[in-house]
C-alpha positions in Angstrom: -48.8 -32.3 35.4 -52.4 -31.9 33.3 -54.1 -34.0 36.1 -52.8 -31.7 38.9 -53.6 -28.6 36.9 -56.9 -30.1 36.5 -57.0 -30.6 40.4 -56.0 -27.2 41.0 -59.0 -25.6 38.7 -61.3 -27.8 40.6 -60.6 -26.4 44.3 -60.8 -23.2 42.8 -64.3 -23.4 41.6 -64.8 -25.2 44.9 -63.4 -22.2 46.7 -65.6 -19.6 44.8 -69.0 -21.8 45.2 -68.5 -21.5 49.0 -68.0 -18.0 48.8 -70.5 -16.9 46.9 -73.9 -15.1 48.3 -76.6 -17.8 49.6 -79.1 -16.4 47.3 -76.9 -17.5 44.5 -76.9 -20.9 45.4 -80.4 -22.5 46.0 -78.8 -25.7 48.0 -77.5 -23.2 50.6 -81.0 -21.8 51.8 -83.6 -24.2 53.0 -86.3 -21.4 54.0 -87.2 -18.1 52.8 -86.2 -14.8 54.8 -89.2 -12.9 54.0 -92.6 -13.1 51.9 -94.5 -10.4 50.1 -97.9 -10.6 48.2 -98.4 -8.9 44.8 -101.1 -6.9 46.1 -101.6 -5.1 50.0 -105.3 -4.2 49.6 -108.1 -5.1 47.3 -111.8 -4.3 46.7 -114.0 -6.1 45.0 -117.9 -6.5 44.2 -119.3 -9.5 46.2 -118.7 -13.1 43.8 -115.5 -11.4 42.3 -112.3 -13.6 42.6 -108.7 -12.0 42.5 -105.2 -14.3 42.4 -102.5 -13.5 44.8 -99.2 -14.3 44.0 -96.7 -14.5 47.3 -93.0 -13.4 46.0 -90.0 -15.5 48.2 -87.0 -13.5 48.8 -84.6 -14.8 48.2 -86.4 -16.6 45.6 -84.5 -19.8 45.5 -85.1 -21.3 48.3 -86.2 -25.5 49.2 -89.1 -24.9 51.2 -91.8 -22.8 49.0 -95.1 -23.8 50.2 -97.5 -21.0 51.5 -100.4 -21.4 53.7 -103.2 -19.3 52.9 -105.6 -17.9 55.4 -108.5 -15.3 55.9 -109.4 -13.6 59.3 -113.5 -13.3 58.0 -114.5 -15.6 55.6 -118.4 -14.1 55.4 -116.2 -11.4 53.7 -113.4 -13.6 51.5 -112.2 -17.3 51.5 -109.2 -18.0 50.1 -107.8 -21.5 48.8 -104.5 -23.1 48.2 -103.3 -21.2 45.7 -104.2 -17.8 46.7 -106.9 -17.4 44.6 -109.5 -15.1 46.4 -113.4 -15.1 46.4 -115.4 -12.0 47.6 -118.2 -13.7 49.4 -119.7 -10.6 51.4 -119.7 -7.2 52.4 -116.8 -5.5 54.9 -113.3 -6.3 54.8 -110.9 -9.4 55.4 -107.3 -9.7 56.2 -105.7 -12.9 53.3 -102.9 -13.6 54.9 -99.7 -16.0 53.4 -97.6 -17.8 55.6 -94.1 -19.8 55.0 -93.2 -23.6 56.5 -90.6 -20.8 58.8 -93.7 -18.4 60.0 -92.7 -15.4 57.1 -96.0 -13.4 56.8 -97.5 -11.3 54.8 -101.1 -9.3 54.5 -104.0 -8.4 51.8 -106.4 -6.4 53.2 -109.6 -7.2 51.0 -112.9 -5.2 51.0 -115.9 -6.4 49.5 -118.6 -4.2 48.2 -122.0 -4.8 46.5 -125.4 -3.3 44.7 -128.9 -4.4 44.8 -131.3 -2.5 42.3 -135.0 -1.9 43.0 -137.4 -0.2 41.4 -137.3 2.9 43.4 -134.2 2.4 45.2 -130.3 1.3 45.0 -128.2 -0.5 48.1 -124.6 -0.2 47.8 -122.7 -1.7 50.2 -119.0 -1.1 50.8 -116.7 -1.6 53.6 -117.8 2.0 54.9 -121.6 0.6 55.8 -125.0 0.6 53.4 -125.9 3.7 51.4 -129.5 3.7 49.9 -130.0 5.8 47.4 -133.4 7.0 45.2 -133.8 7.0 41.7 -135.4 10.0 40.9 -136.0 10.7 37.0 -134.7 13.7 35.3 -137.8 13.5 33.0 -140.5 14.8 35.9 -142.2 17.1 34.1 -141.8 19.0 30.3 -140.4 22.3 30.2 -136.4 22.7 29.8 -135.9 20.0 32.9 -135.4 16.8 30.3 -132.3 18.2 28.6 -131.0 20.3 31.6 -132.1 19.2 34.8 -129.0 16.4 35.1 -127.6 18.3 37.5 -130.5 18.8 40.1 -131.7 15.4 40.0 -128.0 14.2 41.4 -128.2 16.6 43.4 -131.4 14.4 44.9 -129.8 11.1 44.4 -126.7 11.9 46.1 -128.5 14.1 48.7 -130.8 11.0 49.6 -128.5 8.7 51.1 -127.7 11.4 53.4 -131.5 11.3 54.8 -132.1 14.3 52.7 -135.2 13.1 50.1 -136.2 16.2 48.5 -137.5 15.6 44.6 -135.7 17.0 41.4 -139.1 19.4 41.1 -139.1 20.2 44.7 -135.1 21.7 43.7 -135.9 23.2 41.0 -139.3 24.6 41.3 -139.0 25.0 45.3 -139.3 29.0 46.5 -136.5 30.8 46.8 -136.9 31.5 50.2 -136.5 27.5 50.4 -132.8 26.6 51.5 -132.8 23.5 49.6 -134.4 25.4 46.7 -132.0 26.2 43.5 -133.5 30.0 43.6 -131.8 29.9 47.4 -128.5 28.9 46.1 -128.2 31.3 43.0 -129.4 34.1 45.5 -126.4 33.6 47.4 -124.2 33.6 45.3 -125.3 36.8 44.1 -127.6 36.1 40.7 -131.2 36.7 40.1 -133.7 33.9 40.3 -134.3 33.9 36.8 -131.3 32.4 36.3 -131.9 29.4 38.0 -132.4 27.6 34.7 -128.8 28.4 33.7 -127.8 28.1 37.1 -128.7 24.1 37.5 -126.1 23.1 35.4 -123.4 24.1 37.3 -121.3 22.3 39.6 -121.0 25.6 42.1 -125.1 25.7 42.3 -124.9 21.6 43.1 -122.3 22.3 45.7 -123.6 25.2 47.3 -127.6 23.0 47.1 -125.8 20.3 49.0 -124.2 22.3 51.5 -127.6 23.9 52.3 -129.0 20.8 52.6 -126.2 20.3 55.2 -124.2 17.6 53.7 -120.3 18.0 53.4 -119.0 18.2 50.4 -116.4 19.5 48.2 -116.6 21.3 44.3 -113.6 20.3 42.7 -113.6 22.4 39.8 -110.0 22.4 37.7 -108.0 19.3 37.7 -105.4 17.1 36.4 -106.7 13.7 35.3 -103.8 12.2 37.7 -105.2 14.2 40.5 -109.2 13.4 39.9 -108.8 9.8 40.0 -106.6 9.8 43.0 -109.3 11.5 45.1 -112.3 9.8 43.6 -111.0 6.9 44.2 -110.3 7.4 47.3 -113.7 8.9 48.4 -115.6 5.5 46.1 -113.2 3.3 48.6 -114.3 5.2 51.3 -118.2 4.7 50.3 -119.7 8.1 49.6 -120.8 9.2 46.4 -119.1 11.7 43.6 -121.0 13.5 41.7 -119.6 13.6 37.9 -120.0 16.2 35.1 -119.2 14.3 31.9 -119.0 15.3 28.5 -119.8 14.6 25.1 -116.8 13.9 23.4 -116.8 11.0 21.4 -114.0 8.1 22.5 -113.4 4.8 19.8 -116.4 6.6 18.2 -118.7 6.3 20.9 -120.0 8.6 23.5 -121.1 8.4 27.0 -123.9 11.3 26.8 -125.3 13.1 23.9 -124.3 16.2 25.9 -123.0 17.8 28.9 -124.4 14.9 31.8 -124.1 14.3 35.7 -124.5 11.1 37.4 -123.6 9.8 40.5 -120.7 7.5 41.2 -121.3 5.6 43.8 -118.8 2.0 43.9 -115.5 1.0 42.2 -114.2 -1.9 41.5 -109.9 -3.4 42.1 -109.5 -2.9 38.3 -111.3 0.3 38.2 -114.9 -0.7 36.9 -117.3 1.9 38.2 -120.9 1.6 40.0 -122.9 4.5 38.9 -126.9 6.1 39.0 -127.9 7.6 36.1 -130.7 9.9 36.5 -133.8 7.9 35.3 -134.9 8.7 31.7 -131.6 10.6 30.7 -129.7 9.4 27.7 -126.8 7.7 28.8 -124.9 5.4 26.1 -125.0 2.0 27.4 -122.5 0.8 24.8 -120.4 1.8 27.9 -122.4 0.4 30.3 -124.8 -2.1 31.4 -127.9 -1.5 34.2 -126.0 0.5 36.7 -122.2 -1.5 36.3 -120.1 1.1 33.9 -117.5 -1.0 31.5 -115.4 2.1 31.5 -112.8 2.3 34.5 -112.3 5.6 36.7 -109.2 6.3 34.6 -110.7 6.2 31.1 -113.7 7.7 32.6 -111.6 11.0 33.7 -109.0 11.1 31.3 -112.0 10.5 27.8 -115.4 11.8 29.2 -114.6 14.9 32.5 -113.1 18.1 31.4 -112.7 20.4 34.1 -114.2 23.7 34.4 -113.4 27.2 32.9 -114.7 30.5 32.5 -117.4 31.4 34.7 -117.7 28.6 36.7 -117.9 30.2 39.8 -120.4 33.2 39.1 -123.9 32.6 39.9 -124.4 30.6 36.3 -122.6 29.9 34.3 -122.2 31.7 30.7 -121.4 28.4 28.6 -120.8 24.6 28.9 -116.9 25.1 29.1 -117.8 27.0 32.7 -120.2 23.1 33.5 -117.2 20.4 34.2 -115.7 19.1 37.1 -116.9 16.9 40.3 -118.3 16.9 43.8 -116.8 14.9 46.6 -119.9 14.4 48.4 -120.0 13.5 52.1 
């Protein structure tokens, strides 16, 4: 009687092994039904490596090997364990296969930076961008502490073709259209305002435009917002043009005051390629050469504050009217 009880329980668990789902049971599915990879696009600076991971579903299965591949290796080689190398500029499709012909894609892009002594390369996926460094120190007057601005405006403006000096902005006639005193007359101020003028984000804007590069003042913002669309014009390779602050983060700042510098590369994790206008005070406790150590988010949520109060008059009538950013290009 005990043995045929014992039978019986048997063929019951028999019963409810054959039943149950083939993902339970990793003897009952030889090869996977789909693959996915951990990541669908990338970019990375030229001799950075990134691992991708290929996720089986369902995940017990008997056949697991993947076979790696990329459509451009001058761009990114992959070996056989997903691991990827950035070996150039443009872009590369990674791609993981199963032993059953499951695919799935990264799309990679590799970017890069050569610095000279008058000139920075970046190269994205987008194409090559050269860009001037122009010093914010040109001449004495108030132009050291508060000419930031301007002298973006000139390092951002000549990648575009568009090489007018920090001095030639500033100093330029007024009846110049790439002139500051041209900008703050149309927007309805006196030209002896253009000192107060260059340190705000509408005068940069409105410079640029005249110069007749696109661009777009983005003046209050959530940080969630700003780093969607800057990272999305850095991924697109054209430059943003940053007002950062002075507030002090872990006890250290990124300016001594109210600064601009051009962003001009990113990073997968979010590092940041910047130009600092030569001879302005930019804490490199943060930084190194022209690679930031901060990451877009920590960079918008601890050192951009948007604009406020007069921002958009002709000048603006204190430093809480001088944040925000300028989508340039």
């Amino acid at each position: 009687m005990k043995n045929g009880k014992r039978m019986g329980l048997i063929a019951v668990f028999l019963l409810f092994l054959i039943f149950l789902p083939g993902d339970r049971v990793s003897a009952a599915v030889k090869y996977p039904k789909s693959v996915r990879l951990n990541k669908k696009s990338a970019t990375l600076m030229v001799g950075k490596t990134l691992r991708l991971k290929a996720r089986l579903s369902p995940s017990r299965v008997k056949r697991k090997r993947i076979s790696w591949s990329s459509d451009n290796t001058a761009v990114a080689v992959v070996d056989g364990s997903g691991r990827v190398t950035v070996t150039g500029c443009g872009t590369a499709r990674i791609t993981a296969v199963t032993g059953n012909g499951k695919r799935a894609v990264c799309v990679v892009k590799g970017t890069s930076y050569t610095v000279g002594k008058s000139k920075i390369t970046v190269m994205t996926q987008a194409g090559k961008r050269v860009y001037r460094r122009y010093s914010q120190t040109a001449y004495r007057g108030y132009y050291p502490s508060y000419g930031c601005v301007t002298t973006a405006v000139s390092i951002a403006a000549s990648a575009y073709g568009k090489s007018y000096t920090p001095k030639e902005i500033h100093k330029g006639k007024a009846s110049k259209p790439y002139s500051e005193g041209y900008a703050v007359r149309q927007m309805g101020g006196s030209t002896a305002l253009t000192d107060k003028a260059a340190i705000s984000v509408r005068t940069a804007s409105q410079i640029l435009s005249n110069l007749g590069i696109a661009n777009q003042a983005v003046y209050t913002f959530t940080p969630e917002e700003a780093i969607a669309q800057i990272s999305a014009h850095l991924k697109s390779g054209r430059p943003v043009i940053a007002k950062v602050n002075n507030k002090k983060v872990g006890g250290v700042r990124l300016a001594n005051g109210h600064h601009a510098i051009v962003l001009v590369g990113m990073e997968e994790s979010g590092r940041l390629t910047f130009i600092n206008p030569v001879g302005a005070k930019v804490n490199y406790a943060h930084g190194s050469g022209n690679t930031c150590r901060l990451t877009l988010d920590e960079l918008v949520r601890h050192h951009m504050s948007p604009a406020s109060g007069n921002y958009l008059g002709p000048y603006v009538t204190g430093l809480s009217g001088a944040g925000g950013y300028i989508l340039v290009g």
